[in-house]
C-alpha positions as YAML, in Angstrom:
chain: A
units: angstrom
residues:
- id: 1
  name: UNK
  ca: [60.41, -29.58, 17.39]
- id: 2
  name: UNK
  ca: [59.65, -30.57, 14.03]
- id: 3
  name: UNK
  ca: [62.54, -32.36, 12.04]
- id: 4
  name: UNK
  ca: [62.83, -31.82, 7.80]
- id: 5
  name: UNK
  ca: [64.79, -33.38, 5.92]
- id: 6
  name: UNK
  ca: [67.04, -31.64, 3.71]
- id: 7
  name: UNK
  ca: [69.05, -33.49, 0.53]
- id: 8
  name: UNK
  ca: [72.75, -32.33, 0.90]
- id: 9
  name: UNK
  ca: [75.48, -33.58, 2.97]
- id: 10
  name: UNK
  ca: [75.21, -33.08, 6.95]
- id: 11
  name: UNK
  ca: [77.52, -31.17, 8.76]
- id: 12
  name: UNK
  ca: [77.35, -31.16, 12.47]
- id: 13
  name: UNK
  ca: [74.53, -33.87, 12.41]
- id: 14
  name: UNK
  ca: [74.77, -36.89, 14.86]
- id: 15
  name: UNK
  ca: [76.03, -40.25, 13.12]
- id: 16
  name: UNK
  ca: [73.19, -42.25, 12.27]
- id: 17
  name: UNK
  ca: [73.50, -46.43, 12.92]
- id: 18
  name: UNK
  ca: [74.79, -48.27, 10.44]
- id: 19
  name: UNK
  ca: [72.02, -49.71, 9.23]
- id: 20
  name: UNK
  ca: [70.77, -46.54, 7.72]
- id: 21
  name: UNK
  ca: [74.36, -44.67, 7.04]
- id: 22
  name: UNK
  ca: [74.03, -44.87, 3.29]
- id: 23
  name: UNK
  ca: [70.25, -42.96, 3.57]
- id: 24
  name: UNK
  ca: [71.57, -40.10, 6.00]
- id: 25
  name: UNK
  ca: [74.75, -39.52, 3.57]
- id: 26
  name: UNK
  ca: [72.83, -37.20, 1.55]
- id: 27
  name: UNK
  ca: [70.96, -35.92, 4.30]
- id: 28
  name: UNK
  ca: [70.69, -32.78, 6.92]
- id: 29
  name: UNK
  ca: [68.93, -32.82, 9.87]
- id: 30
  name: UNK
  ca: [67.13, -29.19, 10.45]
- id: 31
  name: UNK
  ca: [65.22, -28.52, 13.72]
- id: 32
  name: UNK
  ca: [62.37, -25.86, 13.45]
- id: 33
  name: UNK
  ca: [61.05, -24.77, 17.12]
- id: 34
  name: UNK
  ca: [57.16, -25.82, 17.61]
- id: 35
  name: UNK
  ca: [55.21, -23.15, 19.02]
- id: 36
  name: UNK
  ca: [51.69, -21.24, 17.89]
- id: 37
  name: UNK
  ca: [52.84, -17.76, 19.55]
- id: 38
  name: UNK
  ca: [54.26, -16.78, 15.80]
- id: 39
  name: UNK
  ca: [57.98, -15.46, 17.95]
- id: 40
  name: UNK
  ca: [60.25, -16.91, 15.53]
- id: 41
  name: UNK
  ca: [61.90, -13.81, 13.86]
- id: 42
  name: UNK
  ca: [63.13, -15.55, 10.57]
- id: 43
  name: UNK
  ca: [59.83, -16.86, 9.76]
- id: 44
  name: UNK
  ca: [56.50, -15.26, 8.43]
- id: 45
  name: UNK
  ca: [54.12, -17.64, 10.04]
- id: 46
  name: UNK
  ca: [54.53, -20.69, 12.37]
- id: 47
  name: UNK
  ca: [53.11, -23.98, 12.44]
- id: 48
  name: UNK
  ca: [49.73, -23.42, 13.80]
- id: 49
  name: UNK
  ca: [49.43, -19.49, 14.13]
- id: 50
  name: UNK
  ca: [46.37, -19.15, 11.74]
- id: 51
  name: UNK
  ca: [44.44, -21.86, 13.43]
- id: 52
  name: UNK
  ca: [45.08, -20.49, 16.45]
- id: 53
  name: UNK
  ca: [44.09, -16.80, 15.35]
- id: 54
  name: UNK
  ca: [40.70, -18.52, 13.90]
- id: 55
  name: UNK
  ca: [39.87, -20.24, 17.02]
- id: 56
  name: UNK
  ca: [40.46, -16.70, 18.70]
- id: 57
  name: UNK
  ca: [37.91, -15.54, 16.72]
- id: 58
  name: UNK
  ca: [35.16, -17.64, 17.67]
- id: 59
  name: UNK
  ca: [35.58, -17.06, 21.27]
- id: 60
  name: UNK
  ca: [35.66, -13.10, 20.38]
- id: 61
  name: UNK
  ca: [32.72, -13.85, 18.08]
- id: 62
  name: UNK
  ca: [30.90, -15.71, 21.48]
- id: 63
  name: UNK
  ca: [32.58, -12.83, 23.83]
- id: 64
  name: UNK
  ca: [30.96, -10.02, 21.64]
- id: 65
  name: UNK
  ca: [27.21, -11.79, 21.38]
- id: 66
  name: UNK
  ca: [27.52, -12.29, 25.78]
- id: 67
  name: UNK
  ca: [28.11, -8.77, 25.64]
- id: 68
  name: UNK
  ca: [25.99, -7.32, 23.44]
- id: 69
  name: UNK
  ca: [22.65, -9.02, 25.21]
- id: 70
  name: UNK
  ca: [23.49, -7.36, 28.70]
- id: 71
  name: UNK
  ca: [23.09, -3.82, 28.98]
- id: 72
  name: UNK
  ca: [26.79, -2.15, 29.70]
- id: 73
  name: UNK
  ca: [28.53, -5.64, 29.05]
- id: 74
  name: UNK
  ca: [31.59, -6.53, 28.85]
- id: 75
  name: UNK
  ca: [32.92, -9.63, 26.92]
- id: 76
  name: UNK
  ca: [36.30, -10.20, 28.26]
- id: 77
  name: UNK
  ca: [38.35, -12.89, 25.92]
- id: 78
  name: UNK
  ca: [41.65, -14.28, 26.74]
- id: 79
  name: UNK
  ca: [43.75, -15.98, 24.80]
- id: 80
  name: UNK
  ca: [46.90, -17.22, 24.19]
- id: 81
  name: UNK
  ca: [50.13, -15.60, 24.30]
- id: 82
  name: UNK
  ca: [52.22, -15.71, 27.51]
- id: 83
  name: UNK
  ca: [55.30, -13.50, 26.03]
- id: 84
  name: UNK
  ca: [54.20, -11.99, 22.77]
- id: 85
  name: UNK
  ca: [50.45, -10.92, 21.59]
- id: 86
  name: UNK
  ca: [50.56, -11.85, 18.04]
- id: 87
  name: UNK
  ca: [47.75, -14.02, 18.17]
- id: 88
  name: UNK
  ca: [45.64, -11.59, 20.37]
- id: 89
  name: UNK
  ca: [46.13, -8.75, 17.37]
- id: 90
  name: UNK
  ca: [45.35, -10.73, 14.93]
- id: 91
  name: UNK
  ca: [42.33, -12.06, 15.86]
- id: 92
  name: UNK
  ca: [41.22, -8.65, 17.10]
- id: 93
  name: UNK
  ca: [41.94, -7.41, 13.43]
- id: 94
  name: UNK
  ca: [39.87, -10.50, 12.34]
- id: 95
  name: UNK
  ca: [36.87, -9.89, 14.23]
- id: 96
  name: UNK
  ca: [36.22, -5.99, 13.66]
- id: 97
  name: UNK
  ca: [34.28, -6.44, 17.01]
- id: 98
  name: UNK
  ca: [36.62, -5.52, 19.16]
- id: 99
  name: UNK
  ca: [37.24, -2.70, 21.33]
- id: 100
  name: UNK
  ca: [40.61, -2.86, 23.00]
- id: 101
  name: UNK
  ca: [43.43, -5.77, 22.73]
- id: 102
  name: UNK
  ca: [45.87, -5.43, 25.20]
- id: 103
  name: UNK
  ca: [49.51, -7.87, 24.61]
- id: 104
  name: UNK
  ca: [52.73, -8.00, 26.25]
- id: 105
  name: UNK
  ca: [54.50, -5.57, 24.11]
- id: 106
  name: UNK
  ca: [52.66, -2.42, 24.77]
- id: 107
  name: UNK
  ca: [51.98, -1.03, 28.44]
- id: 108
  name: UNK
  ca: [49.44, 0.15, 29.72]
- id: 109
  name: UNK
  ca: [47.75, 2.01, 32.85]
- id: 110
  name: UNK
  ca: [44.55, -0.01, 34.22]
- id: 111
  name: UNK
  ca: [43.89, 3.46, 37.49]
- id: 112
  name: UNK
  ca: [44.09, 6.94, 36.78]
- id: 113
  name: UNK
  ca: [42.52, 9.55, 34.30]
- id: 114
  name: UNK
  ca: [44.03, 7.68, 31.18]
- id: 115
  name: UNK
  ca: [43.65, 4.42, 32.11]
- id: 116
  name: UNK
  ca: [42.00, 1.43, 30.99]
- id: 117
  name: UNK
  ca: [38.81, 1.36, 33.14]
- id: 118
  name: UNK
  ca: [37.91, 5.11, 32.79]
- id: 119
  name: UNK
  ca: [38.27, 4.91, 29.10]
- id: 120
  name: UNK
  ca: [35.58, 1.81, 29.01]
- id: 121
  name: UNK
  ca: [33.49, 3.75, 31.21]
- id: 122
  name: UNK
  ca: [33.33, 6.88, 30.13]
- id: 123
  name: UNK
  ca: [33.89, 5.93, 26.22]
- id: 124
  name: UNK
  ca: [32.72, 2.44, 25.52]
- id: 125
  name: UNK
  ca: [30.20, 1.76, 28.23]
- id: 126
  name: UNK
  ca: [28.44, 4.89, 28.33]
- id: 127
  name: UNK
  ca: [28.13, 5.27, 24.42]
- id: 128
  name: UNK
  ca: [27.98, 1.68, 23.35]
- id: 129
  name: UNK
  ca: [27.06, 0.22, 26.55]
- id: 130
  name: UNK
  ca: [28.81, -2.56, 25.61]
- id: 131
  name: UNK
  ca: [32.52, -3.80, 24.55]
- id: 132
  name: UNK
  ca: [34.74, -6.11, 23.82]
- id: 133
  name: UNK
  ca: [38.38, -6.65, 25.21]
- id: 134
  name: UNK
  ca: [41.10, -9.02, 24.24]
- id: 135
  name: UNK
  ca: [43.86, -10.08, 26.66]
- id: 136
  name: UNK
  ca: [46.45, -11.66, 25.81]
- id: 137
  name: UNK
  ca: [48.03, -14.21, 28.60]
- id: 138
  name: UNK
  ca: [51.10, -11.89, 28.77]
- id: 139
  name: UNK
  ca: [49.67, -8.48, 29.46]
- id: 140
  name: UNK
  ca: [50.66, -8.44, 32.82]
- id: 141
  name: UNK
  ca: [53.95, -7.67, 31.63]
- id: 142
  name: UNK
  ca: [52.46, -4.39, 30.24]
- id: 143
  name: UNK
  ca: [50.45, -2.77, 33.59]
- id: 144
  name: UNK
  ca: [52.39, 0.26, 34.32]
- id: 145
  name: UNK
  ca: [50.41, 2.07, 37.15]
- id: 146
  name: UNK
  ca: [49.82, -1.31, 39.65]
- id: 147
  name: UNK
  ca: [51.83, -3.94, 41.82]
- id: 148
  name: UNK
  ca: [50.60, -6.90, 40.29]
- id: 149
  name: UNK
  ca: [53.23, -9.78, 41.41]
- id: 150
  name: UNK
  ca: [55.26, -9.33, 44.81]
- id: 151
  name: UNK
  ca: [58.93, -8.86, 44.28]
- id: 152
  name: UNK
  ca: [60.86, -11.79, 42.13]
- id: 153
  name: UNK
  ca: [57.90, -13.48, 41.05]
- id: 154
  name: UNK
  ca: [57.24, -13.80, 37.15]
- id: 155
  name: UNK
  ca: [54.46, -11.44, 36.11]
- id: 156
  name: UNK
  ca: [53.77, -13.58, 33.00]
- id: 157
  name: UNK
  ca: [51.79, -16.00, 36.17]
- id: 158
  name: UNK
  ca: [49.36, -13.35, 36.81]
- id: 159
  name: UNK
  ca: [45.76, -13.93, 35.61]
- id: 160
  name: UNK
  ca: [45.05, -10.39, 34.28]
- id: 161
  name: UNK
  ca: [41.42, -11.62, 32.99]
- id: 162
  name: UNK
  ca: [41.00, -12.38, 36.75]
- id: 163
  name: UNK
  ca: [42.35, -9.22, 37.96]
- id: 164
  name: UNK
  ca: [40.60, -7.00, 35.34]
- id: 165
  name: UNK
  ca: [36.73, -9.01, 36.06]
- id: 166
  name: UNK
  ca: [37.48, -7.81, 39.74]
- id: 167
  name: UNK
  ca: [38.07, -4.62, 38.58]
- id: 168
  name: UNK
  ca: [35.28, -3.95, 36.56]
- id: 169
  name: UNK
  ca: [33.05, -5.96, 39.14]
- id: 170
  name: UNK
  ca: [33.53, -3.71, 41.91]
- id: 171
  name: UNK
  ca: [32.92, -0.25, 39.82]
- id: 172
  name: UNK
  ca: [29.64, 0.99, 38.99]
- id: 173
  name: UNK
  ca: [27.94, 3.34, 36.76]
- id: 174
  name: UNK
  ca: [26.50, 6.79, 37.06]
- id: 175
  name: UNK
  ca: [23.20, 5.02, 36.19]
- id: 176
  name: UNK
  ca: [23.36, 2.20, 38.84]
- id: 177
  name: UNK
  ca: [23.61, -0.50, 36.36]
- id: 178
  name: UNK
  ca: [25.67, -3.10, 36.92]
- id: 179
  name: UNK
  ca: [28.44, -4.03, 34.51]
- id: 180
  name: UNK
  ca: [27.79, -7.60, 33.30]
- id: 181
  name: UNK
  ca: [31.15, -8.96, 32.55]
- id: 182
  name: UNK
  ca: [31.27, -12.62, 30.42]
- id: 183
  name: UNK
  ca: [34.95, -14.14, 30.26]
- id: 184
  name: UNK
  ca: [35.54, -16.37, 27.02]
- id: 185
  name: UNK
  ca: [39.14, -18.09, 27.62]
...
């Protein structure tokens, strides 16, 4: 938490010692929730969102260079953002290099004629052969079409950088290339 200090009379704040009464008088004690993940709803940007987003960046900066010198590569960046994927969007807006960012809020299939690895395949790979995909830490929470997590367990735990590499690793090409997949976390 961070604490500011506010110049009007407290309220519901603790009684200070009595040493330092006559300071806290004219004071209010306001706690403002740390976090980086930008889920606060009443504010526009929290402390350390846009350093955050700007160190996402460079890794999707070093993810698109790993996959741009492999032929059909795959730069694979995760980052944070265990229960919302603000970060993830905006530093795939930043970038301009990337190809798909996948967060918490929306779902997704990863099988199946509209899902995730067809559409590298037979859109990104096979026309760019290469791409770029952001994960956010979350976006397990979003797989629609797969059993990620047994029953009760949290599916905010699940690697999904891990599960998608496997994925990708054990599907090949028309061409008999292998996919080269670098993982920038």
């Amino acid at each position: 938490f961070f604490f500011l200090m506010i110049r009007r009379p407290p309220r519901s704040t603790p009684k200070p010692s009595s040493a330092a009464s006559d300071v806290y008088k004219r004071q209010a004690l306001v706690g403002v929730p740390k976090t980086i993940d930008n889920d606060i709803k009443i504010i526009d940007y929290s402390f350390g969102f846009n350093s955050a987003v700007q160190a996402a960046v460079k890794a999707i900066d070093s993810g698109n260079v790993e996959a741009n010198c492999a032929d059909y590569g795959i730069g694979l960046v995760k980052v944070m953002g265990r229960d919302v994927g603000h970060i993830a969007a905006h530093a795939s807006l930043a970038s301009r290099d990337v190809s798909i960012c996948l967060v918490p809020e929306f779902p997704f299939d990863i099988n199946g004629e509209k899902g995730l690895i067809r559409y590298v395949f037979d859109e990104l790979l096979k026309k760019k052969h290469h791409c770029v995909i952001v994960v956010a830490e979350g976006a397990a929470l979003g797989v629609k079409d797969e059993k990620l997590v047994n029953e009760g367990e949290d599916p905010r735990k699940v690697d999904i950088g891990l599960f998608l590499t496997v994925s990708y690793t054990h599907l090949t090409l028309p061409t008999k290339a292998q996919v080269q997949i670098s993982v920038v976390a």
